[in-house]
C-alpha angles and dihedrals in degrees: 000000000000126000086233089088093062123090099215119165120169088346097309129121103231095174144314122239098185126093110221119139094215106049131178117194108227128274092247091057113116098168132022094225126231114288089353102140093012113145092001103151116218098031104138114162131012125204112191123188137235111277104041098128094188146030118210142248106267092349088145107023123141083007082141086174108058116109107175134012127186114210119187125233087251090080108089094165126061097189111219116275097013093135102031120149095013092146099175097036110130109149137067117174105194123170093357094303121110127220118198125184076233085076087063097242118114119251091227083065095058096050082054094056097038089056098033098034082225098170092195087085094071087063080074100063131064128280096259104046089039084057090044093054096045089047098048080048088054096050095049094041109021096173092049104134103211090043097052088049091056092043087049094053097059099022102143092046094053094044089049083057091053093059095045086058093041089235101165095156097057077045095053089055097045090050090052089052102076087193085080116048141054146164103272096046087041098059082048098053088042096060092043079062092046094057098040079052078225098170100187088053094050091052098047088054099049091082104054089047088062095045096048 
Protein backbone atom coordinates (compact mmCIF):
# COMPACT_ATOMS: atom_id res chain seq x y z
CA UNK A 1 0.00 0.00 0.00
CA UNK A 2 1.65 3.57 -1.04
CA UNK A 3 1.02 6.83 0.57
CA UNK A 4 0.21 8.04 -2.78
CA UNK A 5 -3.38 6.97 -2.23
CA UNK A 6 -3.87 9.34 0.70
CA UNK A 7 -5.13 12.91 0.27
CA UNK A 8 -2.74 14.88 3.51
CA UNK A 9 -2.52 18.30 3.55
CA UNK A 10 -0.91 20.31 6.93
CA UNK A 11 -1.26 17.11 8.79
CA UNK A 12 -4.92 16.44 7.95
CA UNK A 13 -6.58 13.16 5.98
CA UNK A 14 -8.58 14.66 3.42
CA UNK A 15 -9.53 11.29 1.72
CA UNK A 16 -8.24 8.20 0.60
CA UNK A 17 -8.56 7.06 -3.22
CA UNK A 18 -7.05 3.39 -2.85
CA UNK A 19 -9.03 0.20 -2.23
CA UNK A 20 -7.25 -1.96 0.21
CA UNK A 21 -9.11 -3.63 2.66
CA UNK A 22 -6.27 -3.26 5.45
CA UNK A 23 -5.28 0.29 5.43
CA UNK A 24 -2.58 2.33 7.78
CA UNK A 25 -2.73 6.06 7.67
CA UNK A 26 0.45 7.27 7.31
CA UNK A 27 3.01 7.99 10.07
CA UNK A 28 2.84 12.42 9.26
CA UNK A 29 -0.99 12.45 9.91
CA UNK A 30 -1.97 14.52 12.88
CA UNK A 31 -6.05 14.60 12.23
CA UNK A 32 -8.43 12.21 10.17
CA UNK A 33 -10.11 14.76 8.74
CA UNK A 34 -13.83 15.18 8.63
CA UNK A 35 -15.84 12.42 5.93
CA UNK A 36 -12.48 11.25 4.71
CA UNK A 37 -12.96 7.86 4.37
CA UNK A 38 -16.73 8.18 4.73
CA UNK A 39 -18.88 5.33 2.33
CA UNK A 40 -15.67 3.81 1.02
CA UNK A 41 -16.69 0.11 0.29
CA UNK A 42 -14.07 -2.50 1.10
CA UNK A 43 -12.45 -0.75 3.93
CA UNK A 44 -11.82 -3.62 6.64
CA UNK A 45 -9.44 -2.74 9.11
CA UNK A 46 -7.82 0.64 9.96
CA UNK A 47 -4.48 1.08 11.68
CA UNK A 48 -3.85 4.90 12.82
CA UNK A 49 -0.37 6.22 14.30
CA UNK A 50 0.71 7.83 17.14
CA UNK A 51 0.26 11.15 16.86
CA UNK A 52 -3.15 11.46 15.24
CA UNK A 53 -4.88 14.16 18.06
CA UNK A 54 -8.52 13.90 16.51
CA UNK A 55 -10.84 11.87 14.79
CA UNK A 56 -13.49 13.66 12.45
CA UNK A 57 -17.09 14.34 12.17
CA UNK A 58 -18.47 11.68 10.14
CA UNK A 59 -14.43 10.26 8.98
CA UNK A 60 -15.84 6.58 9.01
CA UNK A 61 -19.08 6.78 8.56
CA UNK A 62 -21.11 4.24 6.32
CA UNK A 63 -17.56 2.29 6.15
CA UNK A 64 -20.30 -1.39 6.46
CA UNK A 65 -17.34 -3.33 5.93
CA UNK A 66 -14.83 -2.44 8.67
CA UNK A 67 -14.22 -5.06 11.26
CA UNK A 68 -11.42 -3.73 13.52
CA UNK A 69 -9.70 -0.23 13.96
CA UNK A 70 -6.46 0.65 16.35
CA UNK A 71 -6.47 4.05 17.63
CA UNK A 72 -3.34 5.36 19.60
CA UNK A 73 -3.42 6.86 22.92
CA UNK A 74 -2.52 10.58 21.02
CA UNK A 75 -6.23 10.96 19.98
CA UNK A 76 -8.12 12.83 22.84
CA UNK A 77 -11.40 13.68 20.52
CA UNK A 78 -13.59 11.20 18.96
CA UNK A 79 -15.92 13.98 16.54
CA UNK A 80 -20.11 12.87 16.46
CA UNK A 81 -21.00 10.52 14.08
CA UNK A 82 -17.26 9.34 13.10
CA UNK A 83 -18.18 5.80 13.18
CA UNK A 84 -21.81 5.90 12.12
CA UNK A 85 -23.33 2.96 10.18
CA UNK A 86 -20.29 0.50 10.88
CA UNK A 87 -22.26 -2.06 10.99
CA UNK A 88 -19.48 -4.94 11.34
CA UNK A 89 -17.34 -3.22 13.28
CA UNK A 90 -16.29 -5.52 16.58
CA UNK A 91 -13.06 -4.73 17.52
CA UNK A 92 -11.05 -1.40 19.12
CA UNK A 93 -7.86 -1.82 19.97
CA UNK A 94 -6.90 1.59 22.37
CA UNK A 95 -3.67 1.89 24.32
CA UNK A 96 -2.60 -1.32 23.40
CA UNK A 97 -5.63 -3.00 24.80
CA UNK A 98 -7.97 -4.38 22.80
CA UNK A 99 -12.00 -4.25 23.27
CA UNK A 100 -14.01 -6.68 21.43
CA UNK A 101 -18.18 -6.82 21.36
CA UNK A 102 -17.15 -10.47 22.42
CA UNK A 103 -16.46 -8.90 25.81
CA UNK A 104 -19.77 -8.15 25.94
CA UNK A 105 -19.40 -4.35 26.04
CA UNK A 106 -20.79 -2.14 22.80
CA UNK A 107 -18.49 -0.66 20.68
CA UNK A 108 -20.40 2.57 20.81
CA UNK A 109 -19.30 2.51 24.76
CA UNK A 110 -16.07 2.41 24.17
CA UNK A 111 -16.02 5.44 21.64
CA UNK A 112 -17.64 7.07 24.35
CA UNK A 113 -14.87 6.31 26.85
CA UNK A 114 -12.24 6.77 24.69
CA UNK A 115 -13.66 10.52 23.92
CA UNK A 116 -15.13 11.30 27.41
CA UNK A 117 -12.57 9.45 29.50
CA UNK A 118 -15.77 8.21 31.34
CA UNK A 119 -14.11 5.47 33.58
CA UNK A 120 -17.71 3.81 34.47
CA UNK A 121 -17.43 2.04 31.55
CA UNK A 122 -15.03 0.06 32.71
CA UNK A 123 -17.68 -1.22 35.35
CA UNK A 124 -18.95 -2.89 32.38
CA UNK A 125 -15.51 -5.51 31.41
CA UNK A 126 -14.22 -7.94 33.01
CA UNK A 127 -11.94 -7.83 35.76
CA UNK A 128 -8.77 -8.58 33.70
CA UNK A 129 -9.10 -6.16 30.56
CA UNK A 130 -10.53 -3.30 33.02
CA UNK A 131 -7.10 -3.82 34.97
CA UNK A 132 -5.20 -3.86 31.62
CA UNK A 133 -6.64 -0.63 30.55
CA UNK A 134 -6.13 1.14 33.83
CA UNK A 135 -3.06 0.01 33.91
CA UNK A 136 -2.04 0.96 30.24
CA UNK A 137 -3.82 4.64 31.52
CA UNK A 138 -1.50 4.58 34.44
CA UNK A 139 1.65 3.97 32.39
CA UNK A 140 0.92 6.85 29.72
CA UNK A 141 -0.48 9.64 32.66
CA UNK A 142 0.70 8.76 35.68
CA UNK A 143 -0.58 11.97 37.60
CA UNK A 144 -4.28 11.61 36.02
CA UNK A 145 -6.64 12.11 39.02
CA UNK A 146 -9.43 10.12 38.21
CA UNK A 147 -7.01 7.25 36.99
CA UNK A 148 -5.09 7.09 39.87
CA UNK A 149 -8.88 6.91 42.21
CA UNK A 150 -9.96 4.07 40.39
CA UNK A 151 -6.65 2.55 40.55
CA UNK A 152 -6.70 3.32 44.28
CA UNK A 153 -10.13 1.55 44.87
CA UNK A 154 -9.07 -1.83 43.67
CA UNK A 155 -5.56 -1.52 44.11
CA UNK A 156 -4.55 -5.29 45.39
CA UNK A 157 -6.30 -6.64 43.11
CA UNK A 158 -4.69 -4.72 40.42
CA UNK A 159 -1.41 -5.21 41.71
CA UNK A 160 -2.17 -9.14 42.04
CA UNK A 161 -2.87 -8.86 38.32
CA UNK A 162 0.44 -7.29 37.73
CA UNK A 163 2.27 -10.23 39.12
CA UNK A 164 0.37 -12.60 37.45
CA UNK A 165 1.55 -10.79 34.14
CA UNK A 166 5.02 -10.31 35.39
CA UNK A 167 4.69 -6.53 34.68
CA UNK A 168 7.65 -5.15 36.65
CA UNK A 169 7.92 -2.30 34.81
CA UNK A 170 3.93 -0.90 35.44
CA UNK A 171 5.05 -2.03 39.03
CA UNK A 172 8.07 -0.09 39.06
CA UNK A 173 6.07 2.88 38.31
CA UNK A 174 3.05 2.19 41.03
CA UNK A 175 5.62 1.62 43.73
CA UNK A 176 7.28 4.92 42.84
CA UNK A 177 3.36 6.87 43.17
CA UNK A 178 2.86 7.05 47.31
CA UNK A 179 -0.64 7.88 46.69
CA UNK A 180 -1.07 4.51 46.19
CA UNK A 181 0.37 2.30 48.73
CA UNK A 182 0.35 1.83 51.72
CA UNK A 183 1.16 -0.55 54.51
CA UNK A 184 -1.70 -2.41 54.79
CA UNK A 185 -2.16 -3.12 50.55
CA UNK A 186 1.55 -3.66 50.42
CA UNK A 187 1.76 -6.64 52.96
CA UNK A 188 -1.14 -7.94 50.82
CA UNK A 189 0.47 -7.70 47.53
CA UNK A 190 3.72 -9.13 49.19
CA UNK A 191 2.28 -12.21 50.26
CA UNK A 192 0.43 -12.66 46.88
CA UNK A 193 4.49 -12.71 45.57
CA UNK A 194 5.48 -15.04 48.25
CA UNK A 195 3.22 -17.46 47.31
CA UNK A 196 3.66 -17.09 43.36
CA UNK A 197 7.60 -17.55 44.53
CA UNK A 198 7.84 -14.64 42.08
CA UNK A 199 11.05 -13.72 42.72
CA UNK A 200 11.29 -10.38 40.57
CA UNK A 201 8.51 -9.31 42.18
CA UNK A 202 10.02 -10.18 45.99
CA UNK A 203 12.82 -8.45 45.37
CA UNK A 204 11.17 -5.32 43.93
CA UNK A 205 8.94 -5.13 47.26
CA UNK A 206 11.47 -5.47 49.66
CA UNK A 207 12.28 -1.90 49.37
CA UNK A 208 9.06 -0.18 49.93
CA UNK A 209 8.41 -2.55 53.15
CA UNK A 210 11.51 -1.04 54.73
CA UNK A 211 10.63 2.54 53.82
CA UNK A 212 7.38 2.40 54.92
Amino acid sequence: MSNMFFLIKNGVVLGYRGYDTKIIIPAEAVKIGDNAFQNHPIIESVMIPEGVRQIGFYAFSGCRRLREIVIPKSVKKINKHAFDHCDALKEITYHGVTFSADDKIRIETVFRMIDTKDLSVLEELSSSLKYKYLWSMFSAEPEEQEILAAIKKNFVKMFKFLIDENDIRTAEKVLKETKLVNKRNLESITKYADEKQNADFQNLLKAPQEEI
